[in-house]
N, CA, C and O atoms as CSV, one atom per row, in Angstrom:
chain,resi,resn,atom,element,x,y,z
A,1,UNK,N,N,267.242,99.717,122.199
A,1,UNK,CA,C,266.397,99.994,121.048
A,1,UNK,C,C,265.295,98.934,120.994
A,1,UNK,O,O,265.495,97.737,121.201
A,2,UNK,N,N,263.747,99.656,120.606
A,2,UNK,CA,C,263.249,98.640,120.623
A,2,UNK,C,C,262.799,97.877,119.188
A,2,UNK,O,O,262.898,98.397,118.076
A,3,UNK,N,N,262.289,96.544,119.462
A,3,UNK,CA,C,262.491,95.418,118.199
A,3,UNK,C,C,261.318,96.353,117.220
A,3,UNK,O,O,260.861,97.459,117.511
A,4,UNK,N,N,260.995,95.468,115.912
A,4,UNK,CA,C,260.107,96.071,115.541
A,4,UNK,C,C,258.802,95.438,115.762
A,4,UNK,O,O,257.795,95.958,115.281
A,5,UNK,N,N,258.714,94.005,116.676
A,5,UNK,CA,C,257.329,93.536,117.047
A,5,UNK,C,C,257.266,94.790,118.233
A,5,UNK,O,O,256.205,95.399,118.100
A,6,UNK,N,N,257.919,95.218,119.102
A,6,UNK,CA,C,257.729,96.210,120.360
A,6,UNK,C,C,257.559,97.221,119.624
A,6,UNK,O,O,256.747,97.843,120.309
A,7,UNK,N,N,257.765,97.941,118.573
A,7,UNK,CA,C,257.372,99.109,118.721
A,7,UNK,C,C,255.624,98.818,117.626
A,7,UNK,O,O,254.698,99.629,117.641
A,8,UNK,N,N,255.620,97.910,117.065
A,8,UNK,CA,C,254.263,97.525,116.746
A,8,UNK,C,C,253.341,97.176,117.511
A,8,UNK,O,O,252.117,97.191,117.381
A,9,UNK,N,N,253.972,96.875,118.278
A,9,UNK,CA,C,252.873,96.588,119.992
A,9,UNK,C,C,252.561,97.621,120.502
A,9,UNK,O,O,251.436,97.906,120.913
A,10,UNK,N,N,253.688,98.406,120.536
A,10,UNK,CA,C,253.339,99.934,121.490
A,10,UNK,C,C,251.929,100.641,121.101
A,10,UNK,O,O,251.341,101.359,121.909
A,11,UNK,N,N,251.483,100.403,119.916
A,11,UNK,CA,C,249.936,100.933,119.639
A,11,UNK,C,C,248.899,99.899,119.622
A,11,UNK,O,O,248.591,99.443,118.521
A,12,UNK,N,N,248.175,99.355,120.923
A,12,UNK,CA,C,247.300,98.705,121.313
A,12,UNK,C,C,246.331,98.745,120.661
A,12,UNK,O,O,245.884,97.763,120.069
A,13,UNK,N,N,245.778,99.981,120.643
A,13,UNK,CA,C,244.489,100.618,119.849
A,13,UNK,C,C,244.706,101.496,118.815
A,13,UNK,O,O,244.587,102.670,119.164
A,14,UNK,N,N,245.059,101.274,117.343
A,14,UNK,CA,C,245.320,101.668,116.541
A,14,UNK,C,C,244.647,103.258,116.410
A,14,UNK,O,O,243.427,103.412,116.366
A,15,UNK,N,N,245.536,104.318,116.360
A,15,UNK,CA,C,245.006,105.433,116.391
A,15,UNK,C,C,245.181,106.659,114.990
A,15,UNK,O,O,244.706,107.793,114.931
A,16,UNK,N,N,246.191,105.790,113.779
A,16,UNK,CA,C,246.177,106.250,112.831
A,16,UNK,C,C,247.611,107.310,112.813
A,16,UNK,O,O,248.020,107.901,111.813
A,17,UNK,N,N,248.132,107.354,113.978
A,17,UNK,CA,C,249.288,108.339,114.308
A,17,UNK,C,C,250.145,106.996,115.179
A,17,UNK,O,O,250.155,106.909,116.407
A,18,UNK,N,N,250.671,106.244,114.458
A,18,UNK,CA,C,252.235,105.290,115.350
A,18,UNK,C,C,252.741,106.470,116.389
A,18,UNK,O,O,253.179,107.620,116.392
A,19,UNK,N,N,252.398,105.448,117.219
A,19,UNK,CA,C,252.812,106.291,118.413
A,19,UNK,C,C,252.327,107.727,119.224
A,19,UNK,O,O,252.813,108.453,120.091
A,20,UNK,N,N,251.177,107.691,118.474
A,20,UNK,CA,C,251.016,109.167,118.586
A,20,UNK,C,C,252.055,110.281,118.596
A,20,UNK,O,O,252.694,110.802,119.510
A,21,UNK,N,N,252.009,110.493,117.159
A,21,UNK,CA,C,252.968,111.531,116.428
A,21,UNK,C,C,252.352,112.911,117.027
A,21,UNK,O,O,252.985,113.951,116.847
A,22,UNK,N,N,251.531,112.924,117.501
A,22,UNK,CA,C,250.797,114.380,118.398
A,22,UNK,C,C,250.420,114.097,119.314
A,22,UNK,O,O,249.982,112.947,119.303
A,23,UNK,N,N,250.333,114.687,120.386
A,23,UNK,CA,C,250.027,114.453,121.626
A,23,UNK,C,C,247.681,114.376,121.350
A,23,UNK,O,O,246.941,114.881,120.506
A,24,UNK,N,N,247.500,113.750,122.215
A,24,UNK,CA,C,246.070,113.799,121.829
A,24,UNK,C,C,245.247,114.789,122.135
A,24,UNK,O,O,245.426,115.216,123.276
A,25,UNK,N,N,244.290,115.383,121.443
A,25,UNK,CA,C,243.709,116.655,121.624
A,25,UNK,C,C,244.700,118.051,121.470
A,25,UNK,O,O,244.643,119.129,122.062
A,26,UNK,N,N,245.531,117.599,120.524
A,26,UNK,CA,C,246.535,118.579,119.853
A,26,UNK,C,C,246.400,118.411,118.138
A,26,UNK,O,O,247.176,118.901,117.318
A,27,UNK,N,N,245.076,117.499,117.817
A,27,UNK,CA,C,245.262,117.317,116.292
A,27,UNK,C,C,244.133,118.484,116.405
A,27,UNK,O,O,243.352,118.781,117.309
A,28,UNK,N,N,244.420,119.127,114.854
A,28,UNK,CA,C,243.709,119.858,114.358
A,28,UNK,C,C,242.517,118.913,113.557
A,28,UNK,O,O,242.614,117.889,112.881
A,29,UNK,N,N,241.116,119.925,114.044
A,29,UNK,CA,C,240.102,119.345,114.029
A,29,UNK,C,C,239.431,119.933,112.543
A,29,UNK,O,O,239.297,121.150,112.415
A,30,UNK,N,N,239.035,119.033,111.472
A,30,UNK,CA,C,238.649,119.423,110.760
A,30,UNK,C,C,237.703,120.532,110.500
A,30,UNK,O,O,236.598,120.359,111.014
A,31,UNK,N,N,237.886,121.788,109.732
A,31,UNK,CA,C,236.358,122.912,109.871
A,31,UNK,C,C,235.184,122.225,109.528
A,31,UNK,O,O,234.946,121.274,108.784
A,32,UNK,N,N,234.594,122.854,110.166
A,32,UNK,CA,C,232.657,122.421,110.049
A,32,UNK,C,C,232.151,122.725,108.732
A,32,UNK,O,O,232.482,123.825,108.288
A,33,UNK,N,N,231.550,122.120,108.137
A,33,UNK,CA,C,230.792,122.406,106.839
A,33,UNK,C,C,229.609,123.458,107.509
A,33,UNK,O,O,229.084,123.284,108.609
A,34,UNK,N,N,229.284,124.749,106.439
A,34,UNK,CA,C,228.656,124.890,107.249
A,34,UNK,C,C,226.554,124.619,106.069
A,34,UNK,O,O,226.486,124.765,104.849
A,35,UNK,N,N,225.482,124.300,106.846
A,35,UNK,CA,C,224.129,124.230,106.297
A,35,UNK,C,C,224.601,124.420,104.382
A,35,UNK,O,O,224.769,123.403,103.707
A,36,UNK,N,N,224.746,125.787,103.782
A,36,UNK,CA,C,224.860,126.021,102.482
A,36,UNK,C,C,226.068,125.082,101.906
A,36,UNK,O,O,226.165,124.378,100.901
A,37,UNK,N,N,226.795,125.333,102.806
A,37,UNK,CA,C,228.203,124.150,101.522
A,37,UNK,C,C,227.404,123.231,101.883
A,37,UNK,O,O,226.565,123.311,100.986
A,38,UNK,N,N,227.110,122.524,102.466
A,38,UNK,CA,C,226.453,121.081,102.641
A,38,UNK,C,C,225.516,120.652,101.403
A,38,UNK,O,O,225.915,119.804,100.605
A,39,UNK,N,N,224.446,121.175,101.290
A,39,UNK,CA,C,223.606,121.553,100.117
A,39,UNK,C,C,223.954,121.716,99.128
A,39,UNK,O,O,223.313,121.156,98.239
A,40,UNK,N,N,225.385,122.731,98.657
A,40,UNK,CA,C,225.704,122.908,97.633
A,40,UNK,C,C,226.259,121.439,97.120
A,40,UNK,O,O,225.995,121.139,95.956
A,41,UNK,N,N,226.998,120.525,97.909
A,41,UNK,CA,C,227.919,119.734,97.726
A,41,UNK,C,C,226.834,118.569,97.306
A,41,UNK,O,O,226.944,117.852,96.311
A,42,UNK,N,N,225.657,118.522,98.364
A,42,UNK,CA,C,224.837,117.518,97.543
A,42,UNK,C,C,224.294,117.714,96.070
A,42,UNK,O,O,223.813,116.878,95.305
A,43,UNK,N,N,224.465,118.766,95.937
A,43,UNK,CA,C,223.681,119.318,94.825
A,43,UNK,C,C,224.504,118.701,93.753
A,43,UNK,O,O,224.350,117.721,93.025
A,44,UNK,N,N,225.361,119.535,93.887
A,44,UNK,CA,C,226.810,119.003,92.949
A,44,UNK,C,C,227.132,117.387,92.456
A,44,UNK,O,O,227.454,116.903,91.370
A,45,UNK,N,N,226.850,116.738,93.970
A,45,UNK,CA,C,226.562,114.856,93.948
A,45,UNK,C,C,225.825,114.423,92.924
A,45,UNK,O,O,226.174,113.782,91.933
A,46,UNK,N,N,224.347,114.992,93.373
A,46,UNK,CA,C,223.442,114.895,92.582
A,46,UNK,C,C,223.750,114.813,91.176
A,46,UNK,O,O,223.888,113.784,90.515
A,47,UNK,N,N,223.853,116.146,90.747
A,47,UNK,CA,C,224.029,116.572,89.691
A,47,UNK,C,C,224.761,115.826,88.347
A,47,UNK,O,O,224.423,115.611,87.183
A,48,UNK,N,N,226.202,115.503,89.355
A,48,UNK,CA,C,226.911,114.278,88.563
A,48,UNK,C,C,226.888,113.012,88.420
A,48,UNK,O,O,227.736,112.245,87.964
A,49,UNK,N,N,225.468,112.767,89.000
A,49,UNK,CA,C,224.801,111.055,88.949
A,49,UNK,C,C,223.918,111.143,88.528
A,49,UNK,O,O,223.299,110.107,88.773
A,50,UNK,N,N,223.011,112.180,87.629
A,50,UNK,CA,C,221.697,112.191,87.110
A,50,UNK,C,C,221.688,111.635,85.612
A,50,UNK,O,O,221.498,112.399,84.666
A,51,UNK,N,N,221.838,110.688,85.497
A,51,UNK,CA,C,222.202,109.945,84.284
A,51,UNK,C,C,222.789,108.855,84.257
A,51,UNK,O,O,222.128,107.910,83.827
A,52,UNK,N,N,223.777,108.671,84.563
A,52,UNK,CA,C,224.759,107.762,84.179
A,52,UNK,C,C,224.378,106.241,84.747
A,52,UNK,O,O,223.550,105.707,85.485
A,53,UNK,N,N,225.518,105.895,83.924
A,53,UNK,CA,C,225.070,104.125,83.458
A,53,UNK,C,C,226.649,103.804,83.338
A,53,UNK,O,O,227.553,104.534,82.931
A,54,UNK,N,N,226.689,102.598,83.778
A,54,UNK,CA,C,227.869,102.042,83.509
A,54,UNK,C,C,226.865,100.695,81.922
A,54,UNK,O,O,226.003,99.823,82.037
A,55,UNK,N,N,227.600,101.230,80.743
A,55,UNK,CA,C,227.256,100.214,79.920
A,55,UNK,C,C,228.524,99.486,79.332
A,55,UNK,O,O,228.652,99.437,78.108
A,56,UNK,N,N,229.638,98.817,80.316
A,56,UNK,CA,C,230.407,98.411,80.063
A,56,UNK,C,C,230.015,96.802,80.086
A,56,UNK,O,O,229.130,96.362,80.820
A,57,UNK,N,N,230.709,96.075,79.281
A,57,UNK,CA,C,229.926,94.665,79.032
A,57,UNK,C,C,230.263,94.127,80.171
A,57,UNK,O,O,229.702,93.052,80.387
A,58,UNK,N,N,231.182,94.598,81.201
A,58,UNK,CA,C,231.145,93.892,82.672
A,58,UNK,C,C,229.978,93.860,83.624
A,58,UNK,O,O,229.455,93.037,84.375
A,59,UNK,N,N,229.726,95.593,83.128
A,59,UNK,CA,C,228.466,95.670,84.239
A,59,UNK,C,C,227.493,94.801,83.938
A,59,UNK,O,O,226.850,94.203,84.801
A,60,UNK,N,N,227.222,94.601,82.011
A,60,UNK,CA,C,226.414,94.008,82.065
A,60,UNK,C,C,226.280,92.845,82.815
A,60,UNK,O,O,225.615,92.712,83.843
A,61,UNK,N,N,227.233,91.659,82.001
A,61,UNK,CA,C,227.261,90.727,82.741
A,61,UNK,C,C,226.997,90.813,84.521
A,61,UNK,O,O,226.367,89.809,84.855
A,62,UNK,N,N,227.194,91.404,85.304
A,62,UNK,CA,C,226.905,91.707,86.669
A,62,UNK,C,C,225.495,92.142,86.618
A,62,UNK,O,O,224.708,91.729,87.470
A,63,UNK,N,N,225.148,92.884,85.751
A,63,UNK,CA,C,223.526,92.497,86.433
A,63,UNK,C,C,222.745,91.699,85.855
A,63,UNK,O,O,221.695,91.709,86.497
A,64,UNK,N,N,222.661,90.883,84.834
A,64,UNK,CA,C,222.797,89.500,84.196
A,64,UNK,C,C,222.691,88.319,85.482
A,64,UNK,O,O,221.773,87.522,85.676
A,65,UNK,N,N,223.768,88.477,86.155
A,65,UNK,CA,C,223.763,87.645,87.060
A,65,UNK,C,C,223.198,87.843,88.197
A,65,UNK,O,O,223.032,86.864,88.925
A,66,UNK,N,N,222.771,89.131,88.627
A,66,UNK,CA,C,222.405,89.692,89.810
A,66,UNK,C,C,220.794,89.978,89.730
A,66,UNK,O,O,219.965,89.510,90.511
A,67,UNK,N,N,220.582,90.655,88.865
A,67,UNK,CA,C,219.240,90.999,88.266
A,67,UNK,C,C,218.198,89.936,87.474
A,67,UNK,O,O,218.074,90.260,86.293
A,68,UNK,N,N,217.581,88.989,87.771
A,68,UNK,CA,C,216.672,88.620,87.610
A,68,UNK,C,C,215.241,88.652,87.310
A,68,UNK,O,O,214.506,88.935,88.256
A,69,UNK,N,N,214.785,88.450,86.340
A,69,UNK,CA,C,213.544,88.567,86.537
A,69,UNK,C,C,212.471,87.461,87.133
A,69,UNK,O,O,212.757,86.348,86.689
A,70,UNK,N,N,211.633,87.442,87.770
A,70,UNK,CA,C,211.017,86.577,88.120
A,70,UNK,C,C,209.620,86.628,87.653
A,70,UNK,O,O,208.858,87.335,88.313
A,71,UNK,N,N,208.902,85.669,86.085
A,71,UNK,CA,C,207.278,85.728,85.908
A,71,UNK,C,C,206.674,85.112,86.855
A,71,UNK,O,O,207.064,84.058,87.358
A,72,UNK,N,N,205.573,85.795,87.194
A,72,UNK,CA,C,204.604,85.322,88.299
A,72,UNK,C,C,203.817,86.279,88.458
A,72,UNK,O,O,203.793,87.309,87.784
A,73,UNK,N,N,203.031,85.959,89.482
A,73,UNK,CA,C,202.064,86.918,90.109
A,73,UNK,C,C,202.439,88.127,90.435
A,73,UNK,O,O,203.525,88.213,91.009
A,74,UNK,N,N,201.809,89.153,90.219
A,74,UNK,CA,C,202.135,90.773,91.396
A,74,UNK,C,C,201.951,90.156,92.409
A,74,UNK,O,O,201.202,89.195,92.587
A,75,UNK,N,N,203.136,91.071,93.670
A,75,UNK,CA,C,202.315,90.763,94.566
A,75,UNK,C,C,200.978,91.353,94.798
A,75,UNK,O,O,200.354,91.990,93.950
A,76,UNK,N,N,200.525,91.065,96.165
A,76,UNK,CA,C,199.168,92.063,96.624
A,76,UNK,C,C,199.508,92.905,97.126
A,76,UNK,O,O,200.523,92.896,97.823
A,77,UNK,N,N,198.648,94.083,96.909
A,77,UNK,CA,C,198.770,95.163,97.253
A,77,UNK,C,C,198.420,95.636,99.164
A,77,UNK,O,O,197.262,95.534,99.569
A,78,UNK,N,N,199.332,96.027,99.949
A,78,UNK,CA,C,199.124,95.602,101.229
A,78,UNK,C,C,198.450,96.416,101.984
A,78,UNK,O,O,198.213,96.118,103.155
């Protein structure tokens, strides 16, 4: 029987299947999106980010710290 450092070794190149639980080019390959779901799905993305704000006093603080303003010059226009 082997230890459990040997059978943790046995996968060199981590392939997400220990041991390869399927032989390779026997996994089922995800279906293709096809042009319209694609679109639809961005749409949908879209759709549910056209607004929103995190106004939780964390975020604030995070862009508080992140977000700066700097007075000065514009730059020039290039």
């Amino acid at each position: 029987m082997n230890t459990a450092y040997e059978r943790l070794m046995a996968e060199s190149v981590p392939t997400g299947t220990f041991g390869h639980a399927l032989p390779p080019g026997q996994r089922a390959a995800p279906p293709a999106w096809t042009p319209e779901e694609q679109a639809q799905h961005l749409a949908d993305l879209t759709a549910a980010l056209v607004g929103w704000h995190d106004h939780s006093e964390r975020a604030e603080q995070k862009r508080d710290r992140h977000l700066r303003l700097v007075h000065g010059q514009a730059p020039e226009a290039a």
